[in-house]
C-alpha positions in Angstrom: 203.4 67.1 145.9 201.2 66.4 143.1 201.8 63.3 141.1 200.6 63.1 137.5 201.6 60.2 134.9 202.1 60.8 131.0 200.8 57.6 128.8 202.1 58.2 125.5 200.6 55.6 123.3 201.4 55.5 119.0 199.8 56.0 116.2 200.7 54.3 113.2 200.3 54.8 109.4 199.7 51.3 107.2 203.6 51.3 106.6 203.8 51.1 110.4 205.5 54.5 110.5 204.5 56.8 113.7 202.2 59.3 112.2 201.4 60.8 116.0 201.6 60.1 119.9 198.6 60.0 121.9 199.4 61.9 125.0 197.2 60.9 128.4 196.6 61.7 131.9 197.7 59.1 134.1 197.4 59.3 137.9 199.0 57.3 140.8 195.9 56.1 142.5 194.0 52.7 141.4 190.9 53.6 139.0 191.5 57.1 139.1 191.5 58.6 136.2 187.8 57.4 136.3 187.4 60.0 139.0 189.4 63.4 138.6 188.5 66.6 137.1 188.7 66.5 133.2 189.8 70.0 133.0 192.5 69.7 135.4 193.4 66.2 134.1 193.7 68.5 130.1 195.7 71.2 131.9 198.6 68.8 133.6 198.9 66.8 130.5 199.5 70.1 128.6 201.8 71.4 131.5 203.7 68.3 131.8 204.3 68.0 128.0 205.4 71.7 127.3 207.3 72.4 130.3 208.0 69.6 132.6 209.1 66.6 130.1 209.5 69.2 126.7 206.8 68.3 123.7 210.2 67.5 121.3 211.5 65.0 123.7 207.8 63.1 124.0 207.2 63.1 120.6 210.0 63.9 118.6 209.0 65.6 115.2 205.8 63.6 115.3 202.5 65.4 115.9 200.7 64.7 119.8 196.9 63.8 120.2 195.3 65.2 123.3 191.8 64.8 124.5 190.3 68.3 125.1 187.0 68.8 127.7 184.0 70.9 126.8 185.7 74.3 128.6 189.1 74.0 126.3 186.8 73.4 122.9 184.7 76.7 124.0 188.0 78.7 124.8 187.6 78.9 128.6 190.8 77.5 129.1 193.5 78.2 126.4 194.3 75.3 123.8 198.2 75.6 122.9 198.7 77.5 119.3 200.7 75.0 118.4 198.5 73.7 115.6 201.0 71.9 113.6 202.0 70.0 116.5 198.6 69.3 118.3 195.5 67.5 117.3 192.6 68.0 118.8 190.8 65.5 120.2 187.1 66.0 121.7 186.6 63.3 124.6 184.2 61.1 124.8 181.6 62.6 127.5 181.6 66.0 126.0 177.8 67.0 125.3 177.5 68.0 121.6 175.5 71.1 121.2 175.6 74.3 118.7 178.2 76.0 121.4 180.5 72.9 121.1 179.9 72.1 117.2 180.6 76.0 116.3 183.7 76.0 118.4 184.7 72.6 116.9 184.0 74.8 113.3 186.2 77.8 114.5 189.0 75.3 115.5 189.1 73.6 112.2 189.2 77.1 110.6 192.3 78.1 112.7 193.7 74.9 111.2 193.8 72.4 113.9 194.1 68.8 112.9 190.6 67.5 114.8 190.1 63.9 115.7 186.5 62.9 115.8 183.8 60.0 116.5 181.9 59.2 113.4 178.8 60.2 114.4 180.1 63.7 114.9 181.6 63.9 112.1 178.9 62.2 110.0 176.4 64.9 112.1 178.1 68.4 111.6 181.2 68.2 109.6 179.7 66.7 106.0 181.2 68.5 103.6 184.0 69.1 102.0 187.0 71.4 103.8 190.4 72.4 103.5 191.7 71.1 106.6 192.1 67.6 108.1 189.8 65.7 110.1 190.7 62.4 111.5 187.5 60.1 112.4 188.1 58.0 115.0 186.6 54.0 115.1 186.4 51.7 117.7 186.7 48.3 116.1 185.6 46.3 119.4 182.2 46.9 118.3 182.5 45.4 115.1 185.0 45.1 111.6 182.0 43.8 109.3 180.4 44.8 106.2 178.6 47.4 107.5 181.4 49.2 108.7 183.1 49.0 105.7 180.1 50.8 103.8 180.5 53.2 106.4 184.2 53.5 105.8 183.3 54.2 101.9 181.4 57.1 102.6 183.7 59.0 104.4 186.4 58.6 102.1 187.6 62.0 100.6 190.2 64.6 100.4 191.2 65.7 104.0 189.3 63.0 106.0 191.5 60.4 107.2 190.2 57.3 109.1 191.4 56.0 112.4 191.2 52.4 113.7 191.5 52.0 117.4 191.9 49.3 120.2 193.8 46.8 118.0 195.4 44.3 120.1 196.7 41.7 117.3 197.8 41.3 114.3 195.1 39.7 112.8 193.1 42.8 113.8 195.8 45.0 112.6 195.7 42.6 108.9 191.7 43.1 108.7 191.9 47.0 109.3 194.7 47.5 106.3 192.6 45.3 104.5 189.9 47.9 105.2 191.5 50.8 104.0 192.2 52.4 107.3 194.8 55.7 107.2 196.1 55.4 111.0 196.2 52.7 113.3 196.2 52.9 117.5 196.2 50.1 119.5 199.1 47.5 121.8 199.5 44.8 118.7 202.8 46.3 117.6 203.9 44.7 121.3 202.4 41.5 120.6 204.4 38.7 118.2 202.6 37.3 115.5 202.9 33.8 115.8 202.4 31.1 113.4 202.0 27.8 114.6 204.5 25.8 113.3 207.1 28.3 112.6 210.3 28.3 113.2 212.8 31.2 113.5 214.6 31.9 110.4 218.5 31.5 110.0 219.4 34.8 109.9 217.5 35.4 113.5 219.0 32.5 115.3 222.4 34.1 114.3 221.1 37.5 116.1 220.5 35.1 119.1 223.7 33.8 119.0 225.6 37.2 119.6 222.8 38.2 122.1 224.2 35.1 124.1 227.7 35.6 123.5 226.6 39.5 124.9 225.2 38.4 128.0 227.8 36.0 128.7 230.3 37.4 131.4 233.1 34.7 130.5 232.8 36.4 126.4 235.9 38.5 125.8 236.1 41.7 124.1 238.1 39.8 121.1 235.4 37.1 120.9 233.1 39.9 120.1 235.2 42.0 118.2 235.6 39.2 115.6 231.7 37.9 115.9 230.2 42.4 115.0 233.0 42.6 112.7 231.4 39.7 110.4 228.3 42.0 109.9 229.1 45.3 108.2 226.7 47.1 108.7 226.5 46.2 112.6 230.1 47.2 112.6 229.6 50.8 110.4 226.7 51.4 113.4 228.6 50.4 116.4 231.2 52.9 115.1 229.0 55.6 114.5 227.0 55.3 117.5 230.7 55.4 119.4 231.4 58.7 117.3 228.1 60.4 118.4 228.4 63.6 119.8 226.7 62.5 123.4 229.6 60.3 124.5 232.2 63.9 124.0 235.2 62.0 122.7 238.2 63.8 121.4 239.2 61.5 119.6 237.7 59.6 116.9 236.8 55.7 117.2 238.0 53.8 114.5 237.6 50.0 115.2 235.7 48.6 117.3 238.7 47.5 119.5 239.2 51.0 120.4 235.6 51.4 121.2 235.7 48.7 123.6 239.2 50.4 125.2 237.7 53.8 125.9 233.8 53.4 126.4 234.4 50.6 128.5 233.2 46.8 127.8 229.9 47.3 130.2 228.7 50.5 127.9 229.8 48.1 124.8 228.1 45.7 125.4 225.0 47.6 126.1 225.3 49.1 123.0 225.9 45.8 120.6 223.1 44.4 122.2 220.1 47.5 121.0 222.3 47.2 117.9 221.4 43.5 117.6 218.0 44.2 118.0 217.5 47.4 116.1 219.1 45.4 113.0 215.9 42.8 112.9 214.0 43.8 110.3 210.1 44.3 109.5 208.9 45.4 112.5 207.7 48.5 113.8 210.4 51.6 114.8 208.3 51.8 117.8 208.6 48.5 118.9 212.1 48.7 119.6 211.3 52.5 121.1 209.4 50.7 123.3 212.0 48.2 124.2 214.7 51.1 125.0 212.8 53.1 127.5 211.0 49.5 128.9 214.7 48.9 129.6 216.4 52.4 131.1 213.4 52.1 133.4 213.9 49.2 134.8 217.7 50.4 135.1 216.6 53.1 137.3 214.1 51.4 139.2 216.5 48.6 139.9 218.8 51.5 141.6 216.1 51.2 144.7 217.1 48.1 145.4 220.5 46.4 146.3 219.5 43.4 145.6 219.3 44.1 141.4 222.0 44.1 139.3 221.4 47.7 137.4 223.1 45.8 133.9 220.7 43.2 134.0 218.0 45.1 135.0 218.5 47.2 131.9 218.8 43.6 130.0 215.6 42.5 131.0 213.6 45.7 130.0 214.9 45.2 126.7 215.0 41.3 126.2 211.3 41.5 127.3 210.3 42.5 123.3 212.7 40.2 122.4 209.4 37.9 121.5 207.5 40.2 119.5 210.7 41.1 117.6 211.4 37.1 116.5 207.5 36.5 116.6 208.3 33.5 118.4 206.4 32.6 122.1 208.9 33.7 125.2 209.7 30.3 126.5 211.2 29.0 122.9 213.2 32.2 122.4 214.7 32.4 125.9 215.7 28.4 124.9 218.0 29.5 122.4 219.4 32.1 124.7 220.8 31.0 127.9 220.6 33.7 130.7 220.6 33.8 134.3 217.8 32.2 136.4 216.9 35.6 138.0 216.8 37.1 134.1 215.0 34.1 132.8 212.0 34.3 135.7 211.6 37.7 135.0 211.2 37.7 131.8 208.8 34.4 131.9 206.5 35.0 134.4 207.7 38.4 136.0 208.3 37.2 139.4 211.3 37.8 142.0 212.6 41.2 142.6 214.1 41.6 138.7 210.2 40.4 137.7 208.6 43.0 139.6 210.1 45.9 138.3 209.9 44.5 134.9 206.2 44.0 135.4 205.8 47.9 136.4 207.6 49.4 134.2 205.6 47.5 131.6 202.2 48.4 133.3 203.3 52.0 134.0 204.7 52.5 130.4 201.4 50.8 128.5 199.2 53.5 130.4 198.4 50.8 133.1 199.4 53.2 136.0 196.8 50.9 138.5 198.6 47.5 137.7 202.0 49.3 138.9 202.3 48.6 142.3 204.1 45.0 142.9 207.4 46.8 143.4 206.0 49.3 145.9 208.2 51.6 144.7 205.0 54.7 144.5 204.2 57.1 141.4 206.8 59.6 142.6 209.6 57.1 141.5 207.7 55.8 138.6 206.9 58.9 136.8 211.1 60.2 137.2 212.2 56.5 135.9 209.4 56.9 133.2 210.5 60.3 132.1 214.2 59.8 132.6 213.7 56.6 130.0 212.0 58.1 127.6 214.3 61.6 127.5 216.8 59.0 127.5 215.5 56.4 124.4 214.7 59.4 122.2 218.3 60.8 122.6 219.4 57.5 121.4 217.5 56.2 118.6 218.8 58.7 115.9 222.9 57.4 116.4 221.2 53.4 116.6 219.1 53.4 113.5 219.8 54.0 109.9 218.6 56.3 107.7 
């Protein structure tokens, strides 16, 4: 059977909205993707999107950015005519002569979004069009004044600029600062810390409930009264209970009667991505991330007796709890007594609970060659990976508010 991965990895406007998904090829093996066949690499992720996994459930209503080879841009392989959905984006090896630059041309006249190096752009697309282009900058090599003159230049109607690889905040700071359009990079999974900060009032109160949540001994009355002292956790726990996935026939009205027919286990699951959905200022995706990281780990943990599936679940999604407070780990977790097992995992991913946090982390972040201290194989990845994220995007509309 052939094993293929999907890294899905976001790109952000300045407001930290998703403007698109980057879709990749992932394989099983260690390194290779360094290896395979480009063309059959473009084809699976294409497959895998449309008809295995379903473009909606990978992306929502966002667009999807996929690197094309040489034989898609010329047309001997199709490209999907699903130009309002797909960008184009040429990879990096592809050799840039009149066939490729006139099929580039023809592409942008069809009205596909491309996504292009400077150079390329700057070389063969230097006037003023119609349609979009996205220009695509790696800031590792530099975010200096000469970049910045560059940036000027290309700054028109229908070019849009692109800042990839940022992996902090600072970087993230310097690239707004910059004038960038769109924004690709892990930061949003990083916590911005401050030294010297504490966490504010209203956060240590979120902790508080988290604790009460993950406490066994809490009763359903405890909690009751502690969600009913936040209104507008309450109006969400009870319209997340009223969604149309749970098929009720009757209709929730307190949260008591939530608790009676969901079942505490599912209500406390569902308080707790409540708690952390309500934090504010930080990216949607962040706490995207934290919902499949944890229905992953939920599956996995289904492999092996020795996991608890609830806390397995708890631990995908406590493990953004850090980024989320913008506090280190080890203070957070001080504030929020857990279970040794839970606490280990989440600190140095280690013991049985650790390692499957640690892969589903590696696997999710388009690290498929770091996933392999669970031994549980791509096969069993890629379902817990798919399953998650069919899983997170059915729930985030009846979490969030609009």
């Amino acid at each position: 059977m052939h094993q293929t991965y999907i890294g899905s990895q976001p790109i952000y406007k300045d407001d930290l909205s998703i403007f698109a998904y980057q879709l990749l090829f992932r394989s099983d093996d260690h390194n290779a993707a360094s290896f395979i066949d480009g063309d059959k690499a473009t084809s699976e992720v294409i497959l895998n999107s449309l008809t295995d996994i379903g473009l909606d459930k990978l992306v929502g209503n966002h667009k999807a950015c996929i690197n094309f080879t040489r034989n898609f841009i010329l047309g001997d392989y199709p490209i999907p005519g699903l130009k309002r959905h797909i960008i184009v984006e040429i990879q990096h090896d592809v050799v840039l002569d009149q066939a490729i630059i006139d099929a580039l041309h023809m592409l942008s006249d069809k009205g596909y979004t491309l996504t292009l190096p400077e150079a390329v752009f700057m070389g063969h697309f230097n006037v003023p069009s119609e349609h979009l282009f996205i220009v695509k900058f790696d800031i590792t090599k530099g975010l200096d004044d000469q970049l910045n003159s560059r940036l000027e230049l290309l700054r028109r109607d229908n070019v849009r600029l692109l800042a990839e690889k940022i992996e902090t905040h600072e970087e993230f700071d310097k690239c707004t600062q910059m004038g960038f359009d769109y924004y690709q990079g892990f930061f949003f999974c990083q916590p911005n810390i401050v030294k010297g900060r504490g966490i504010q009032a209203n956060k240590v109160q979120l902790i508080r409930l988290l604790q009460k949540l993950q406490d066994e001994n809490t009763g359903s009355q405890e909690i009751d009264q502690l969600i009913s002292t936040d209104v507008s956790l309450s109006f969400r726990l009870l319209r997340y209970a009223n969604s149309s996935m749970f098929g009720l026939n009757t209709r929730i009205e307190s949260i008591q009667h939530a608790v009676t027919l969901l079942g505490w286990d599912t209500i406390r699951m569902i308080a707790t991505l409540l708690v952390l959905s309500s934090i504010d200022d930080k990216p949607p995706e962040l706490f995207h991330v934290g919902l499949v990281r944890a229905k992953m780990c939920e599956y996995l943990s289904t492999y092996d007796k020795k996991i608890d599936k609830n806390m397995a679940f708890t631990a995908g999604l406590l493990s953004i709890i850090d980024a989320l407070l913008d506090a280190p780990m080890d203070e957070v977790l001080a504030q929020l007594p857990l279970s040794q097992k839970l606490t280990q995992a989440l600190l140095s991913q280690e013991g049985e609970l650790g390692l499957i946090l640690h892969d589903s982390i590696a696997y999710i972040h388009n690290r498929p060659e770091e996933a392999t201290r669970s031994g549980l194989g791509g096969v069993v990845l890629r379902e817990g990976y798919i399953k998650a994220l069919i899983w997170s995007n059915a729930m985030l509309p009846a979490i969030q508010t609009h």
